[in-house]
Residue, then its C-alpha position, 0 to 999 in steps of 0.5 A: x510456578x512452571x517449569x520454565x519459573x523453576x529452571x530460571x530461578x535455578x539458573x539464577x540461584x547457580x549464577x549468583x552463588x558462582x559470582x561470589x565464589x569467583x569474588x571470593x578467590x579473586x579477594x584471597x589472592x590479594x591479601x598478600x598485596x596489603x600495605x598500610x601507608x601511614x601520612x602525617x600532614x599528607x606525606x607518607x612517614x612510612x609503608x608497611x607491607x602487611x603479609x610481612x608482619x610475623x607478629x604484633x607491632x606497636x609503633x609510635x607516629x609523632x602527628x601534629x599535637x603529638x605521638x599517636x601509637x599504632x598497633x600493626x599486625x599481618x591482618x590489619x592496623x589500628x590506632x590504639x592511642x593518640x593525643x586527639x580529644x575526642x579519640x574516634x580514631x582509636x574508636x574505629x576498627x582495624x583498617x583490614x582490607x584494601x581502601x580502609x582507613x583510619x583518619x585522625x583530624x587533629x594530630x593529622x595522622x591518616x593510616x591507609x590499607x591499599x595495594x602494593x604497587x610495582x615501581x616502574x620507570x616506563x612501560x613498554x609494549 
């Protein structure tokens, strides 16, 4: 290896660990923008703004066959219970970070993690 070799690999190494730290931060300021929308049939029966969250909540959601129950806390949610047959969506893991989900088919229940948006009217420059 020369030098050359050397002083590039150094400055690929530096570029590399400096591009995640920058990932990283960026992430760590969005985590208080979370929201957990939860959809029964498509349409939105209720938004929850994670970082709002002071301690752990069990909500029940009436779906299709019946009541699926949801555990929300600050970091994320889940399904803990639901009337499905196979249960794969108590199976999944927490829907945490932003454009997770949790989908349960039969009951149509889908839990979304996505980022609070402003409402606005109209936009102007």
């Amino acid at each position: 290896m020369t030098k050359n070799d050397k002083v590039l690999l150094i400055i690929i190494i530096t570029i590399t660990v400096l591009s995640f730290l920058v990932l990283y931060f960026l992430k760590l300021g969005r985590d208080e923008d979370k929201v957990a929308i939860i959809k029964v049939k498509g349409k939105v029966v209720q938004e929850i703004q994670l970082s709002r969250i002071k301690e752990d909540t069990t909500l029940s959601v009436d779906g299709l066959i019946g009541k699926a129950m949801i555990e929300v806390n600050k970091d994320g949610v889940r399904i803990i219970d639901a009337p499905c047959k196979d249960k794969i969506c108590i199976h999944m893991n927490w829907a945490k970070h932003h454009s997770d989900s949790i989908i349960c088919i039969p009951n149509q229940v889908v839990i979304e993690i996505n980022e609070k948006k402003e409402n606005f009217d109209v936009v102007t420059e």
